[in-house]
N, C-alpha and C positions, 0 to 999 in steps of 0.2 A: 503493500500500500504506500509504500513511501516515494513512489513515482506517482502520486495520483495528485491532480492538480489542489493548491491549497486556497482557501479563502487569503488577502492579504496580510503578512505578517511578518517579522523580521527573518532577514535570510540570513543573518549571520549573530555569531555572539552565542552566548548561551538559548537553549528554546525556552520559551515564555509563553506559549500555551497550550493549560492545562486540559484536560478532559478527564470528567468522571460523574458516572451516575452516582448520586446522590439521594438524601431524602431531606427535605425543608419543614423545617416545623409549621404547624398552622399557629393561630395567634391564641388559642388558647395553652397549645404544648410552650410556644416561646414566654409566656405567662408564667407557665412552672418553673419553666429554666432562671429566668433572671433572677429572681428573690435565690435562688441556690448560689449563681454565680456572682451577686453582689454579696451575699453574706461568706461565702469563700472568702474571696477577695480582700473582704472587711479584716476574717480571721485569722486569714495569713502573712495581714501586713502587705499585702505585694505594692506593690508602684507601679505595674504597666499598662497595658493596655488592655480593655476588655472586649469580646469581641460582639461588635452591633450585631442589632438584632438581622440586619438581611444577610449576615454571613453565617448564621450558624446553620450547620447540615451536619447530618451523616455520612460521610462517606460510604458509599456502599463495592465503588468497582474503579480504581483507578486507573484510566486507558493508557497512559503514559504522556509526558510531552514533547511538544512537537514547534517546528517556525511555522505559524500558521493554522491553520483546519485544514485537516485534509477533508476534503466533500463526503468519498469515496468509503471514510471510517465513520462518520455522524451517521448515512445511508445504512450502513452495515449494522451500528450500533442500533440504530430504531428502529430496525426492522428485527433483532435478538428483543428489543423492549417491548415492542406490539406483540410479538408471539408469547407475552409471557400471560396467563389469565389466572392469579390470584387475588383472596381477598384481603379486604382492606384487614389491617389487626395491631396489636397493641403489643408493646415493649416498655420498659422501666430500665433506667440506669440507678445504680445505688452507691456508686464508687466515687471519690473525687481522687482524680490524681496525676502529677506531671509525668507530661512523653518526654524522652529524647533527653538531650543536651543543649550546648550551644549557648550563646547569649540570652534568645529570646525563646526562653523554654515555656513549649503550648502545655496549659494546663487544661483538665478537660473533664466531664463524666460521663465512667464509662462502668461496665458492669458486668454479670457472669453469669447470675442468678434468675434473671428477669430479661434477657435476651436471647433467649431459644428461637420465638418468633420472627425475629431478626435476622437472627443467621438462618435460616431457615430461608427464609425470601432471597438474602443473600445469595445460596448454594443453587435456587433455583434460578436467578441471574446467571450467575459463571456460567451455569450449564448451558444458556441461551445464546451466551455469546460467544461460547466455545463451538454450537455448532453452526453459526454463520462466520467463524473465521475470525472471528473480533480479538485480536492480542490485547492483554492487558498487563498491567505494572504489577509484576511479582516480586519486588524486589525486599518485599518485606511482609511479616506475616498480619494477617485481618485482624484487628483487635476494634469491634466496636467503639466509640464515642462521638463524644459531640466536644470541639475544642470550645472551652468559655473563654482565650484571651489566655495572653504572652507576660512573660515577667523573666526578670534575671532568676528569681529565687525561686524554688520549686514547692510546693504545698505542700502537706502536711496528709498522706495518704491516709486516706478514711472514707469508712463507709457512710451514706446518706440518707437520709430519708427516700427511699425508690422515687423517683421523676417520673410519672409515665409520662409514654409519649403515643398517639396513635399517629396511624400512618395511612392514608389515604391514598395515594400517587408517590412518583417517585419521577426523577428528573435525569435529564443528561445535561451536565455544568461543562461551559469554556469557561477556563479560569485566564484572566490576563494578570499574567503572575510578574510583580512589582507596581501595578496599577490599583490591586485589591479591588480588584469587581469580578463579580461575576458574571455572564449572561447565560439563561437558562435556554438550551436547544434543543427541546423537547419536554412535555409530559404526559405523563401513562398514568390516569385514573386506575385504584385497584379493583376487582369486582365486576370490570367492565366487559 
């Protein structure tokens, strides 16, 4: 696919867009979430950055990145997303706690207990996209969350009051990575 023409985008330097279906809170789930992530926030002292409400998602399937869109993988990708026909259903996060390394270490909740649903939907994605061809970003293992916002210091791992979250649809994100937007190019009601 990496011959196939791209929407316009930088041809050289590092690649700067992202793709990956996702799941976006509705405004009652992002409701839950904030009082969780400002009272984090509050209890751990941080100083950084917290992350606004139109950036929080799930990650569900990272396509990898690329200079540009390729046409050819958006096509491929929504057409594994239209073949998928489950229902809508509910998951809870119960864990607060920091990913990774680095400066600006993503803190986030994520959870083990209350995410079977999840990954579940999840396993039936991969499947979708494995058999129209769709490669996707293996480079690291799936662990559920939702990032709440960046800080030098890392939280204080604990469990939390369970977050549900329901999930209605599910998306396919171009992430323009160093701009901090998203645009959503595509969505798939579940149920339908």
């Amino acid at each position: 696919m990496s011959g196939q023409p791209s929407l316009p985008g930088l041809d050289s330097g590092p690649p700067r867009d992202s793709l990956f279906f996702a799941l976006l809170p509705d405004a009652p789930t992002a409701a839950r979430i904030e009082p969780v992530a400002r009272e984090l926030y509050r209890s751990n002292g941080l100083t950084g950055s917290l992350q606004p409400r139109d950036r929080l998602h799930v990650t569900l399937c990272p396509l990898r990145t690329y200079h540009g869109v390729p046409r050819g993988l958006v096509a491929d990708a929504s057409a594994a997303a239209s073949s998928l026909h489950q229902a809508p259903f509910t998951f809870a996060f119960d864990e607060a706690k920091t990913f990774g390394g680095g400066e600006r270490k993503p803190w986030a909740l994520s959870g083990k207990e209350y995410t079977g649903p999840l990954l579940a939907f999840r396993d039936a994605l991969v499947v979708a996209l494995a058999a129209q061809a769709v490669s996707m970003d293996r480079s690291s293992s799936y662990t559920p969350h939702v990032t709440l916002g960046y800080d030098q210091s890392k939280i204080n791992e604990r469990t939390v009051k369970p977050v549900r979250w329901d999930v209605a649809e599910f998306v396919l994100i171009h992430s323009l990575q160093g701009a901090s937007r998203y645009v959503v190019l595509g969505r798939w009601p579940l149920g339908a």
